[in-house]
PQR file of N, CA, C, O and H, with PARSE charges and radii, in Angstrom:
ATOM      1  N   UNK A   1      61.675  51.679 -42.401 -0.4000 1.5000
ATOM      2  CA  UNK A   1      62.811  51.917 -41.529 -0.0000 2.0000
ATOM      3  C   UNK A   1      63.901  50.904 -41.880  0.5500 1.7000
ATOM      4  O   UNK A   1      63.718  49.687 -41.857 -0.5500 1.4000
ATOM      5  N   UNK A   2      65.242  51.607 -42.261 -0.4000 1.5000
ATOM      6  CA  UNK A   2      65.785  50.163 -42.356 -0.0000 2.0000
ATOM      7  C   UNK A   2      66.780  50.214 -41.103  0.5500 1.7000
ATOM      8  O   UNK A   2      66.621  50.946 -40.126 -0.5500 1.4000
ATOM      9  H   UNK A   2      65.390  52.596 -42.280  0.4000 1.0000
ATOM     10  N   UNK A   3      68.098  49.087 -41.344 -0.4000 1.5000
ATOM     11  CA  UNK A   3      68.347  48.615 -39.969 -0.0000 2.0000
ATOM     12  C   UNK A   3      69.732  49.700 -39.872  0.5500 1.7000
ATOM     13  O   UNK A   3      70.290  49.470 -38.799 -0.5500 1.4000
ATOM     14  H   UNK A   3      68.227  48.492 -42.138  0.4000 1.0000
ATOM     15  N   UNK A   4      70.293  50.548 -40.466 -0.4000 1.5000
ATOM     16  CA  UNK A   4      70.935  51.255 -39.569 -0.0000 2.0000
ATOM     17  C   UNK A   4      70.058  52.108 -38.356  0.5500 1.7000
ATOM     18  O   UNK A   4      70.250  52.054 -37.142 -0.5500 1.4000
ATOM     19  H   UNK A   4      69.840  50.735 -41.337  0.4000 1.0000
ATOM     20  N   UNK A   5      69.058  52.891 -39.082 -0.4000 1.5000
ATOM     21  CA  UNK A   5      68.188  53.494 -37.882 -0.0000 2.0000
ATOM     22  C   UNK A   5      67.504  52.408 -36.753  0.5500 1.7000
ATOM     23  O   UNK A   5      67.039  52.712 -35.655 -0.5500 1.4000
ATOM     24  H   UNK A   5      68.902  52.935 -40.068  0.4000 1.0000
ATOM     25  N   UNK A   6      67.580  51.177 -37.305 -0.4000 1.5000
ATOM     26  CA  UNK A   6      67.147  50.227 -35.668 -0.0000 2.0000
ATOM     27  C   UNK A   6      68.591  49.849 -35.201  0.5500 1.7000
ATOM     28  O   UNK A   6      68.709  49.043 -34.278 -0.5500 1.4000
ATOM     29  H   UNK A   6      67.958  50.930 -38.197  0.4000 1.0000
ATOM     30  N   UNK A   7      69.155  50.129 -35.505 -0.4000 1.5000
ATOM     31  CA  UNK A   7      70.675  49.584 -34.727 -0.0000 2.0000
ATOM     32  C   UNK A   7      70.574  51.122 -33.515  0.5500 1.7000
ATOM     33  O   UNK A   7      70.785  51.219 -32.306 -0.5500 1.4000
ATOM     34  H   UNK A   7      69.059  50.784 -36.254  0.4000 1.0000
ATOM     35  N   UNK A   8      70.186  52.044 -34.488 -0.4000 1.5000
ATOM     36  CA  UNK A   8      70.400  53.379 -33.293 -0.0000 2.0000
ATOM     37  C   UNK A   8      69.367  52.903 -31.810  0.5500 1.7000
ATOM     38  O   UNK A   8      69.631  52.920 -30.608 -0.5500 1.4000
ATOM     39  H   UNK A   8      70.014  51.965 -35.470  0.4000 1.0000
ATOM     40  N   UNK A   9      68.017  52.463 -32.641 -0.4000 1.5000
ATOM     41  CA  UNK A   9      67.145  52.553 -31.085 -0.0000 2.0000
ATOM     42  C   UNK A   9      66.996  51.221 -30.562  0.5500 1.7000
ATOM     43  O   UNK A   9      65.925  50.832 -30.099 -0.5500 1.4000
ATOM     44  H   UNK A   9      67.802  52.449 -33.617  0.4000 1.0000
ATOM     45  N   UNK A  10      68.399  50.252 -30.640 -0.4000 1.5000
ATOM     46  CA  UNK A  10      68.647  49.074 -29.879 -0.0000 2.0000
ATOM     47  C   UNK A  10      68.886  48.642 -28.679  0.5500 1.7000
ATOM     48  O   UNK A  10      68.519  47.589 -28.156 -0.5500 1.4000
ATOM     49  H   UNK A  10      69.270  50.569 -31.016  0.4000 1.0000
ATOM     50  N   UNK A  11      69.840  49.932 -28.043 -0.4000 1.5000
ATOM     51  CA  UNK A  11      70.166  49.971 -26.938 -0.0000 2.0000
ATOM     52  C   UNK A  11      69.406  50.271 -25.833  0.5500 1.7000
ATOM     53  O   UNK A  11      69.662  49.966 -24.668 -0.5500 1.4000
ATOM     54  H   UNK A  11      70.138  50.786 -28.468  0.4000 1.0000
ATOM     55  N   UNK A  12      67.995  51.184 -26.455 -0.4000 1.5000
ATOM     56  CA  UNK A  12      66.989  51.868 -25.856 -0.0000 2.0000
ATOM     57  C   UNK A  12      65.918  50.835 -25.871  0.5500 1.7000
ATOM     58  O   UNK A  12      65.501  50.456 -24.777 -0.5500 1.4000
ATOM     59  H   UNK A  12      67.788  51.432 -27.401  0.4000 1.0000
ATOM     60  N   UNK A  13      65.331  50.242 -27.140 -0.4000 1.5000
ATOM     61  CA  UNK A  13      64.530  48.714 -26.910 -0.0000 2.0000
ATOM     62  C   UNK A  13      64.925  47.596 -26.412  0.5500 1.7000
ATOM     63  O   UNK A  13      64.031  46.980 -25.831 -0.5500 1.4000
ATOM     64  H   UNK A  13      65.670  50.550 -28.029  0.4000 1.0000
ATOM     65  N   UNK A  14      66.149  47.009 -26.430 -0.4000 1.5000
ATOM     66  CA  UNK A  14      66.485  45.482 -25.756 -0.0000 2.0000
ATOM     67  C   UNK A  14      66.122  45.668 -24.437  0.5500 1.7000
ATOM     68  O   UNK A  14      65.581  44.715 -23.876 -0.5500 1.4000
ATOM     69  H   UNK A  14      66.875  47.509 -26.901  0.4000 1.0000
ATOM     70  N   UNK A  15      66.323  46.796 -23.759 -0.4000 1.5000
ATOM     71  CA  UNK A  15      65.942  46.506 -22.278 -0.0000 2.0000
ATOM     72  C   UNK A  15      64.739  47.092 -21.679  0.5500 1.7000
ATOM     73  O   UNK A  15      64.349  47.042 -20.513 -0.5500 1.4000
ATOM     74  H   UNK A  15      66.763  47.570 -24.215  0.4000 1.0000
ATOM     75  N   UNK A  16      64.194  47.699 -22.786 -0.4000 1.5000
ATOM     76  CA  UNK A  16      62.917  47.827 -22.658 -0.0000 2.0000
ATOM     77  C   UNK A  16      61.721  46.406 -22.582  0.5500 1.7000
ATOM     78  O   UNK A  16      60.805  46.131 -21.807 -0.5500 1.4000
ATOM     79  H   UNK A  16      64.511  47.739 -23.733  0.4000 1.0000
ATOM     80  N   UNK A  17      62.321  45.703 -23.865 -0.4000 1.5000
ATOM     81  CA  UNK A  17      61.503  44.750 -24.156 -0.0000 2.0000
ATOM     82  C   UNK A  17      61.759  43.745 -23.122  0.5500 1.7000
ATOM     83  O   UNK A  17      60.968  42.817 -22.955 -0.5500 1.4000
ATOM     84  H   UNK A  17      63.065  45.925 -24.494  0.4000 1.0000
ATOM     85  N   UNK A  18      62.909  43.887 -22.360 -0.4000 1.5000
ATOM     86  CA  UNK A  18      63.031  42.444 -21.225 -0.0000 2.0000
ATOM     87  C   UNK A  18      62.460  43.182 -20.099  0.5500 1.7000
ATOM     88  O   UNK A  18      62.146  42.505 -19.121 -0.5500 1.4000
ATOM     89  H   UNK A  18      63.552  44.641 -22.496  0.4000 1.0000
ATOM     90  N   UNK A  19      62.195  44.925 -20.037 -0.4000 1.5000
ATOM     91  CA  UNK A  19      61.420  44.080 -18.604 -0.0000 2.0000
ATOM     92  C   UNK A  19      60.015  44.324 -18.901  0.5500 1.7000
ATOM     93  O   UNK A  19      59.192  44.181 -17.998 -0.5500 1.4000
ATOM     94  H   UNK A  19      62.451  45.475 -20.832  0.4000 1.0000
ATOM     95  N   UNK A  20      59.674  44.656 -20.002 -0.4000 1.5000
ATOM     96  CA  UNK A  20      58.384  44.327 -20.238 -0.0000 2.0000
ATOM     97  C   UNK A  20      57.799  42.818 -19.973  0.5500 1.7000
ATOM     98  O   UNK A  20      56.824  42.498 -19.294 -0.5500 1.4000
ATOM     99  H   UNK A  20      60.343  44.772 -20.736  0.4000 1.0000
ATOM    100  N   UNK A  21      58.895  41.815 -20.881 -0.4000 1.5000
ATOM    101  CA  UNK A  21      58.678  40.405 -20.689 -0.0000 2.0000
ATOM    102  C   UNK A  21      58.742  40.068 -19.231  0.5500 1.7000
ATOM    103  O   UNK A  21      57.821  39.313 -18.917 -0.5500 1.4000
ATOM    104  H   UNK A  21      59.688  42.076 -21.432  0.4000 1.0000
ATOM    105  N   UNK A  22      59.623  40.421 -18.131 -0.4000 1.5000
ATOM    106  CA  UNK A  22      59.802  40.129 -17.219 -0.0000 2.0000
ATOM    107  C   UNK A  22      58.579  40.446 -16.107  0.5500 1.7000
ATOM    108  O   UNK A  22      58.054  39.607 -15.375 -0.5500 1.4000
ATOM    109  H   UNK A  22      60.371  41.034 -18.385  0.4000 1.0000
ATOM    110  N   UNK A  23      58.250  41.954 -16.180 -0.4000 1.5000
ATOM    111  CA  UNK A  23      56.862  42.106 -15.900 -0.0000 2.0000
ATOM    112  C   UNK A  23      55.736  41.086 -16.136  0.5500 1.7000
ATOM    113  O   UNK A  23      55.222  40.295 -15.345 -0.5500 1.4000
ATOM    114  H   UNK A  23      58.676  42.635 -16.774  0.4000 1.0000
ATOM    115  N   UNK A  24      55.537  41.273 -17.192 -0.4000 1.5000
ATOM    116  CA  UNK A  24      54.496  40.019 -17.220 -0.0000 2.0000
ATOM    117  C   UNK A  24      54.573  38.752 -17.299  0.5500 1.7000
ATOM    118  O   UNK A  24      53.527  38.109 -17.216 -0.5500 1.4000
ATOM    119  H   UNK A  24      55.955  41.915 -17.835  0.4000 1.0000
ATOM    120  N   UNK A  25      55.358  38.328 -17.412 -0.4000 1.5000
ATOM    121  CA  UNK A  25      55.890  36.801 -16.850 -0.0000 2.0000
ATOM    122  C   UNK A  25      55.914  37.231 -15.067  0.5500 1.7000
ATOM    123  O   UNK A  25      54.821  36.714 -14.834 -0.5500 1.4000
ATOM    124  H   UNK A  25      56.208  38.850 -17.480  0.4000 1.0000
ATOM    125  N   UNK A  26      56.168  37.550 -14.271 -0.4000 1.5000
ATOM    126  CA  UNK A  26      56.071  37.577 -13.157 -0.0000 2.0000
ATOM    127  C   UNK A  26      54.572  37.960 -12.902  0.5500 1.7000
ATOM    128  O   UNK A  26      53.922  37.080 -12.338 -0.5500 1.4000
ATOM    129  H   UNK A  26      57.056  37.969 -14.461  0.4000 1.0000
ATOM    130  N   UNK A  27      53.842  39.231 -13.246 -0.4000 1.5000
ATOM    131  CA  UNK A  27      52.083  38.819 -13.215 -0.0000 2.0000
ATOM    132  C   UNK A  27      51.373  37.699 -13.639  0.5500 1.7000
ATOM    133  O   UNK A  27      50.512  37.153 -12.949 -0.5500 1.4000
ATOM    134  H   UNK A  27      54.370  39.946 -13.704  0.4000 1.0000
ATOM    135  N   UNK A  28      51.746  37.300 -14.880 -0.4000 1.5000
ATOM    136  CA  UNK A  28      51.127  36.171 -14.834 -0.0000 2.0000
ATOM    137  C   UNK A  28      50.994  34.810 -14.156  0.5500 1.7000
ATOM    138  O   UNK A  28      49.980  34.129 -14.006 -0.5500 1.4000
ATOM    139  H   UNK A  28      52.445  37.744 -15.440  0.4000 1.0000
ATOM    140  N   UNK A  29      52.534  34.516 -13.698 -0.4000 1.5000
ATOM    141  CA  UNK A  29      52.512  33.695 -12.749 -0.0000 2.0000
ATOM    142  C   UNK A  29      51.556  33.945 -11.924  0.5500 1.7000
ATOM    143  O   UNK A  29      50.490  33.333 -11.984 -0.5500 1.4000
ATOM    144  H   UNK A  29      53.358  35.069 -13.820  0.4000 1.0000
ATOM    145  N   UNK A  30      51.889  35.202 -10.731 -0.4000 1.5000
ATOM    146  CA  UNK A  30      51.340  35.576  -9.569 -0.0000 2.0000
ATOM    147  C   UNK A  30      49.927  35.069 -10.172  0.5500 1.7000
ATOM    148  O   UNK A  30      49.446  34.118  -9.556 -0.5500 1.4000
ATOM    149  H   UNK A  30      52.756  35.699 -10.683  0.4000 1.0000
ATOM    150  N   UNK A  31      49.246  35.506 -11.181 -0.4000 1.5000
ATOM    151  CA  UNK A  31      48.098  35.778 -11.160 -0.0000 2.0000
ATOM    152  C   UNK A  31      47.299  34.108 -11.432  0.5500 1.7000
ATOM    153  O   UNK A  31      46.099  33.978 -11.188 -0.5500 1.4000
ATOM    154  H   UNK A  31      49.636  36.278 -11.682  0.4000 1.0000
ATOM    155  N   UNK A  32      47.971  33.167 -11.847 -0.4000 1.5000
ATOM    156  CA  UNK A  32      48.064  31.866 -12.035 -0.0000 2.0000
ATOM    157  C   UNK A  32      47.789  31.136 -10.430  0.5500 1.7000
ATOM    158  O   UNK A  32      46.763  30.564 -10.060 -0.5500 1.4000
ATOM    159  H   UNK A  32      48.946  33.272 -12.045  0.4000 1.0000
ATOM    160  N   UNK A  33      48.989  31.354  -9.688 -0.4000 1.5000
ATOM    161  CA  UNK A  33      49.152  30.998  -8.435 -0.0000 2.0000
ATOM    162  C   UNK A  33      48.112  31.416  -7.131  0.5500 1.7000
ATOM    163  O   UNK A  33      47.956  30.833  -6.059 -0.5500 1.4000
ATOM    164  H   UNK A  33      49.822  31.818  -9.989  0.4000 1.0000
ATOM    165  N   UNK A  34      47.618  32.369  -7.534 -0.4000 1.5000
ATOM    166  CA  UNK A  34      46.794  33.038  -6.033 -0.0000 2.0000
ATOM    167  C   UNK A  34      44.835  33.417  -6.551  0.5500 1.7000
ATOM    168  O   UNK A  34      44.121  33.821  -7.469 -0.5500 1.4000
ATOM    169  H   UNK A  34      47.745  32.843  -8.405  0.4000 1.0000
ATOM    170  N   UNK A  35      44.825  32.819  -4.916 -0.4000 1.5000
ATOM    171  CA  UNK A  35      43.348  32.926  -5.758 -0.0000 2.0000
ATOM    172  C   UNK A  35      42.460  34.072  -5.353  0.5500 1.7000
ATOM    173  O   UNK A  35      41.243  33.899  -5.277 -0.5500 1.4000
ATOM    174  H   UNK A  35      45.405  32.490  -4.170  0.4000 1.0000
ATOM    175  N   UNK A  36      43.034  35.273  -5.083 -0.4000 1.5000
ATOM    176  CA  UNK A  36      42.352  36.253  -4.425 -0.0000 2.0000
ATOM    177  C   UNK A  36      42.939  37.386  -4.915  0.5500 1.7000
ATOM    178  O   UNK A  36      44.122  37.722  -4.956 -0.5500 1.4000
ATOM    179  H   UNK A  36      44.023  35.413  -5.145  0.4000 1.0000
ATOM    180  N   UNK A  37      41.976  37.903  -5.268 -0.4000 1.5000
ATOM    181  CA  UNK A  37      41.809  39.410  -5.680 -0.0000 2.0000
ATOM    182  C   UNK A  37      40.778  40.406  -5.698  0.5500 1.7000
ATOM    183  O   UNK A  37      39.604  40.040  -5.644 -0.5500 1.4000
ATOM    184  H   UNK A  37      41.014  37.629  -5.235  0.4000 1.0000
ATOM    185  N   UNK A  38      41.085  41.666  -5.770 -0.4000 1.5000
ATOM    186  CA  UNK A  38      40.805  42.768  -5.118 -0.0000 2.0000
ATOM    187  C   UNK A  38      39.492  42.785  -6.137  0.5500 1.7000
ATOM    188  O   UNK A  38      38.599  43.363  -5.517 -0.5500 1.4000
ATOM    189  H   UNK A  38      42.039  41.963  -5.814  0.4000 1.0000
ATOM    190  N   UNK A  39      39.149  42.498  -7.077 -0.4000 1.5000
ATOM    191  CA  UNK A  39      38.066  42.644  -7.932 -0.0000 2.0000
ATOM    192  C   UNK A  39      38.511  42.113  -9.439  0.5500 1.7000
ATOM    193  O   UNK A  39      39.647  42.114  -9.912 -0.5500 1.4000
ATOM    194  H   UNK A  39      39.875  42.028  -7.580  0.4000 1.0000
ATOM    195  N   UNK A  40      37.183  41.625 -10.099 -0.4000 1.5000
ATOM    196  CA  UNK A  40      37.817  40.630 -10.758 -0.0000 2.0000
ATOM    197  C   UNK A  40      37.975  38.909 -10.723  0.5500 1.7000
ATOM    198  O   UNK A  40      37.355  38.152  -9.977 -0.5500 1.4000
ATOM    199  H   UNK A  40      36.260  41.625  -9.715  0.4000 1.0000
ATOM    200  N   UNK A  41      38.901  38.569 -11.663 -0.4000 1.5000
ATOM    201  CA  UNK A  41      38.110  37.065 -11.624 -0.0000 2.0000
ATOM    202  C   UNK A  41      39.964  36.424 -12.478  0.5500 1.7000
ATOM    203  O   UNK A  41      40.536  37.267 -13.169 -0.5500 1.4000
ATOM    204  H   UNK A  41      39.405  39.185 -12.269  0.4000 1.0000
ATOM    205  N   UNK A  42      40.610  35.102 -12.323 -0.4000 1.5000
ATOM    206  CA  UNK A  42      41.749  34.909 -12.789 -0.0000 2.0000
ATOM    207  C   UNK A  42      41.567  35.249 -14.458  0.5500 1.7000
ATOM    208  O   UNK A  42      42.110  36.177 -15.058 -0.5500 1.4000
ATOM    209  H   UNK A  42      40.145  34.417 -11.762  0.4000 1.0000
ATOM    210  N   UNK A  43      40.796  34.391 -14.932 -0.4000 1.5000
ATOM    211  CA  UNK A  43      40.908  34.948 -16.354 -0.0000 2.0000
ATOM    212  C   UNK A  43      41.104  36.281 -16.922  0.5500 1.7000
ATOM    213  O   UNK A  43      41.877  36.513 -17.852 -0.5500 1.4000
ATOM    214  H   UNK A  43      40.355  33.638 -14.445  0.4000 1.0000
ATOM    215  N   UNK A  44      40.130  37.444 -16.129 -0.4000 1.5000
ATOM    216  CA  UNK A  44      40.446  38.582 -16.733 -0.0000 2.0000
ATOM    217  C   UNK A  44      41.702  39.230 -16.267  0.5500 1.7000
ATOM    218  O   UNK A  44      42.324  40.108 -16.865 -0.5500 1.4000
ATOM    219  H   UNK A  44      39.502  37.256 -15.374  0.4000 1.0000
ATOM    220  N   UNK A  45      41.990  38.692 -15.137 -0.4000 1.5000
ATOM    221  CA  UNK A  45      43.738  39.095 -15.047 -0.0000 2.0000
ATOM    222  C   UNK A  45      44.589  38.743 -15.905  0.5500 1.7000
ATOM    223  O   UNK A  45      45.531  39.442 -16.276 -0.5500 1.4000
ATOM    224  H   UNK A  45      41.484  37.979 -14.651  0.4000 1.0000
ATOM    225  N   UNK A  46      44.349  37.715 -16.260 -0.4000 1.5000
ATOM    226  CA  UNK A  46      45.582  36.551 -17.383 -0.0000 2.0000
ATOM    227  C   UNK A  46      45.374  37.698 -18.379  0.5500 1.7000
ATOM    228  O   UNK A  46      46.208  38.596 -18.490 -0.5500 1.4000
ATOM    229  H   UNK A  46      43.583  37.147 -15.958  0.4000 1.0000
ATOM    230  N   UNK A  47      44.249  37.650 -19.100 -0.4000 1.5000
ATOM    231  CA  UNK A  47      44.535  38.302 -20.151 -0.0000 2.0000
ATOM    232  C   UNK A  47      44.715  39.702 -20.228  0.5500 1.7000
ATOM    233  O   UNK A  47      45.434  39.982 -21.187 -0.5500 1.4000
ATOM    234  H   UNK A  47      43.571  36.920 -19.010  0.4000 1.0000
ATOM    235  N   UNK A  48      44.372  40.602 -19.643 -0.4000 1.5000
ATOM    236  CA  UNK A  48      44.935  41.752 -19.256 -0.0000 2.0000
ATOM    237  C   UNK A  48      46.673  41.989 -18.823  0.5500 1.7000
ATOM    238  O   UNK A  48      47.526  42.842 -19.069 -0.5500 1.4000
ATOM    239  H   UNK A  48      43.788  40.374 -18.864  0.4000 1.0000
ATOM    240  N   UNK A  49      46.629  41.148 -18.313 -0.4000 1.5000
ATOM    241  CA  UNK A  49      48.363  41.267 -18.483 -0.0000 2.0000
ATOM    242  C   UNK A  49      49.367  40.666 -19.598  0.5500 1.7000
ATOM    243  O   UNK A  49      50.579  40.855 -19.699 -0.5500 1.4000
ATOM    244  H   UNK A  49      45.936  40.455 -18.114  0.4000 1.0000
ATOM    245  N   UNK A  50      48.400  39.789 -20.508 -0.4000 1.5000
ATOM    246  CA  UNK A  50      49.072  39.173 -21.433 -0.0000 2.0000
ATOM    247  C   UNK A  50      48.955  40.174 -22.505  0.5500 1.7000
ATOM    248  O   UNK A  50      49.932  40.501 -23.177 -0.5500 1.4000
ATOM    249  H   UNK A  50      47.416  39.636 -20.426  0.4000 1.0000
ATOM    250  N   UNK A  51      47.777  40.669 -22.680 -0.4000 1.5000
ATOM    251  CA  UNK A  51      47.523  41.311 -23.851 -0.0000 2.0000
ATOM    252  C   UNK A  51      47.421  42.977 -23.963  0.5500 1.7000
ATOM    253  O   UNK A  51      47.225  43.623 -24.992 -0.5500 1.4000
ATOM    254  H   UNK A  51      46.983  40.403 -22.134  0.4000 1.0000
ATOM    255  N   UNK A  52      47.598  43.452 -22.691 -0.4000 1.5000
ATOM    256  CA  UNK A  52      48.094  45.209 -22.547 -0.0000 2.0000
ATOM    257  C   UNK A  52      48.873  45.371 -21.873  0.5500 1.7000
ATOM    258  O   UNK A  52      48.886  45.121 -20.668 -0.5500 1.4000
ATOM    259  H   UNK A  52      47.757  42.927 -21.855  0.4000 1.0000
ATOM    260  N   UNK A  53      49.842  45.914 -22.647 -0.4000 1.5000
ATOM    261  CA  UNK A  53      51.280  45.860 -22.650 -0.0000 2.0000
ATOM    262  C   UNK A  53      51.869  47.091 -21.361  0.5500 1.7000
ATOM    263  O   UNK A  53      51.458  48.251 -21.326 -0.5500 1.4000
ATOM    264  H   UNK A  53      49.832  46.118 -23.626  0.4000 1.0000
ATOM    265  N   UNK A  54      52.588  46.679 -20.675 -0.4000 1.5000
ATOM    266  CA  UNK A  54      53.049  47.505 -19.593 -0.0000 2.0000
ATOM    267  C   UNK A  54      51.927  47.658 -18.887  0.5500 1.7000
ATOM    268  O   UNK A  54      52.096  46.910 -17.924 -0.5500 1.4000
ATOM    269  H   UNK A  54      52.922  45.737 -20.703  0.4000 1.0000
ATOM    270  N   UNK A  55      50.581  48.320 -18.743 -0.4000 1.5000
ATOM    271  CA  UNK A  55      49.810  48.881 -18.101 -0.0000 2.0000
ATOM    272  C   UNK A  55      49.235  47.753 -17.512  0.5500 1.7000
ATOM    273  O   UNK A  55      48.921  47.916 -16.333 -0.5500 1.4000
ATOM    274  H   UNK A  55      50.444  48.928 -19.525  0.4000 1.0000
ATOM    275  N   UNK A  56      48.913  46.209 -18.191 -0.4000 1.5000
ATOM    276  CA  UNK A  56      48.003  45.011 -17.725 -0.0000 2.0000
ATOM    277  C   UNK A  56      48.443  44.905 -16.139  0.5500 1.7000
ATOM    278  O   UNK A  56      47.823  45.136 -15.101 -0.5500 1.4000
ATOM    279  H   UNK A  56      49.167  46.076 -19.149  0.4000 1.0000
ATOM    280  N   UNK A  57      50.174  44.321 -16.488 -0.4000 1.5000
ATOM    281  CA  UNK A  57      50.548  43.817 -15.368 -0.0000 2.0000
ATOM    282  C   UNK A  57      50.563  45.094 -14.160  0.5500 1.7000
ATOM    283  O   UNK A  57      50.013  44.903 -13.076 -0.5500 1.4000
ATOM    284  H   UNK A  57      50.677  44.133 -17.331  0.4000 1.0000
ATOM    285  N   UNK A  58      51.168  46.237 -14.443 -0.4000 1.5000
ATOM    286  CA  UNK A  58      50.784  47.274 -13.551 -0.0000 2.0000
ATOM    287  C   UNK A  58      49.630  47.761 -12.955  0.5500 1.7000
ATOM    288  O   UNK A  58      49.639  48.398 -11.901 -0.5500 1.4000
ATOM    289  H   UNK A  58      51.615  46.391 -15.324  0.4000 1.0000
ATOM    290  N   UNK A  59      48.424  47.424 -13.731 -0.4000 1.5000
ATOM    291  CA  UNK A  59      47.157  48.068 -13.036 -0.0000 2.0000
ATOM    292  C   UNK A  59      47.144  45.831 -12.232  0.5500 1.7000
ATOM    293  O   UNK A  59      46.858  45.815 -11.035 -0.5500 1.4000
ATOM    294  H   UNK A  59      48.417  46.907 -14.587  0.4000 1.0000
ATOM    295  N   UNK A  60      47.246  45.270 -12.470 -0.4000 1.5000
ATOM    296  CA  UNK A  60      47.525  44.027 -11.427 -0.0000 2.0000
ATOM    297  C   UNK A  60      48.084  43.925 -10.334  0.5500 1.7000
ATOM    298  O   UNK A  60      47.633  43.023  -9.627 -0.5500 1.4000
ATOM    299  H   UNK A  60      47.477  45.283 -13.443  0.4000 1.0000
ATOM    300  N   UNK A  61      48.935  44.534  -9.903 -0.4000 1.5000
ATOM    301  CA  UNK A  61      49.927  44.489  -8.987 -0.0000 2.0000
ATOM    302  C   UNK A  61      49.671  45.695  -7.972  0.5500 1.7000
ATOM    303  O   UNK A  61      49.635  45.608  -6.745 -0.5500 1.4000
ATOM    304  H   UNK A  61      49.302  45.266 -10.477  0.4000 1.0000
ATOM    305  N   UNK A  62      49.475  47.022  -8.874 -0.4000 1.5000
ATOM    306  CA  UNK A  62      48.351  48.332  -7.718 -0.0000 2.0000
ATOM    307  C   UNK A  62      47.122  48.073  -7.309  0.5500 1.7000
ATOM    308  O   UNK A  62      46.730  48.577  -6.256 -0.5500 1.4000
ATOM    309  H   UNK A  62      49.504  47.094  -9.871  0.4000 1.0000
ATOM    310  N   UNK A  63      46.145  47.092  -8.204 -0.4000 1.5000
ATOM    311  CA  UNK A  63      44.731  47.720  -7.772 -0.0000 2.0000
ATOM    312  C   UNK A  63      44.503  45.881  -7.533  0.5500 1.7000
ATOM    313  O   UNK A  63      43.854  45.237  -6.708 -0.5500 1.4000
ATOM    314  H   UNK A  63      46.463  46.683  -9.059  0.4000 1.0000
ATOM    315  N   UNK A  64      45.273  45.535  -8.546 -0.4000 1.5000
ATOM    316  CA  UNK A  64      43.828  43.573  -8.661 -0.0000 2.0000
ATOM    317  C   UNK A  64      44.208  42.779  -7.703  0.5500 1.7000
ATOM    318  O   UNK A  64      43.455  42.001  -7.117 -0.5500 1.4000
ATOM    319  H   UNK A  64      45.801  46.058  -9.215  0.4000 1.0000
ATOM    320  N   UNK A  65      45.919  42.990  -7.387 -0.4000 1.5000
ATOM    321  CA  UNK A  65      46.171  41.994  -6.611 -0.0000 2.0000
ATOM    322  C   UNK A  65      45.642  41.710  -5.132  0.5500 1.7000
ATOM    323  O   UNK A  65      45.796  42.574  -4.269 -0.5500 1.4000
ATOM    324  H   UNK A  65      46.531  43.622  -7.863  0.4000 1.0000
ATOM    325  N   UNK A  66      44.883  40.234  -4.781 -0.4000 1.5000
ATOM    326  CA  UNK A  66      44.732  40.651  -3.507 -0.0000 2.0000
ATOM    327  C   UNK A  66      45.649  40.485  -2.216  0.5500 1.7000
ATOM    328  O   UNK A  66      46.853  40.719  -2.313 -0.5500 1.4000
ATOM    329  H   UNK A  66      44.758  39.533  -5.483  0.4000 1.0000
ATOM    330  N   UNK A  67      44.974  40.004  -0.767 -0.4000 1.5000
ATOM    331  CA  UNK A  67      45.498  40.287  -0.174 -0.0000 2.0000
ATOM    332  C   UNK A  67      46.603  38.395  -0.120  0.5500 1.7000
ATOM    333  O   UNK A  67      46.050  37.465  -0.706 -0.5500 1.4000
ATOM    334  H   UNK A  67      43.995  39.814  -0.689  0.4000 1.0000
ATOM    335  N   UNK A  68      47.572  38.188   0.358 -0.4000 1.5000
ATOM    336  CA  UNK A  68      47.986  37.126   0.169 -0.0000 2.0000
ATOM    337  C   UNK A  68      47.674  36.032   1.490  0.5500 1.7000
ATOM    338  O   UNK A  68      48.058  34.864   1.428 -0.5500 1.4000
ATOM    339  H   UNK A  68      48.022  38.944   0.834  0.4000 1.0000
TER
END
């Protein structure tokens, strides 16, 4: 691929990729900070949201997070 065709899908990735980052920078915190959850254990949250992309921090925030 060269970079005229990534100049086309730039506008469509830059803000994709920030709130991806933003997502999981905000799970991971949370998941850093609190010690209760719905099932599960902190480590396998950390890395589930670090390392599967969009879905980590989302299945965190519907199902893992607990109650505060």
């Amino acid at each position: 691929m060269d970079w005229s065709m990534m100049k086309e899908y730039l506008p469509f990735l830059v803000p994709l990729v920030i709130a991806q980052l933003a997502l999981a920078v905000t799970a991971l915190i949370h998941v850093l900070r609190h010690p209760h959850y719905r099932f599960g254990n902190k480590v396998m949250w950390a890395l589930m949201v670090m390392f599967i992309q969009f879905v980590g921090p989302i299945l965190y925030f519907t199902i893992g997070r607990g109650e505060e």
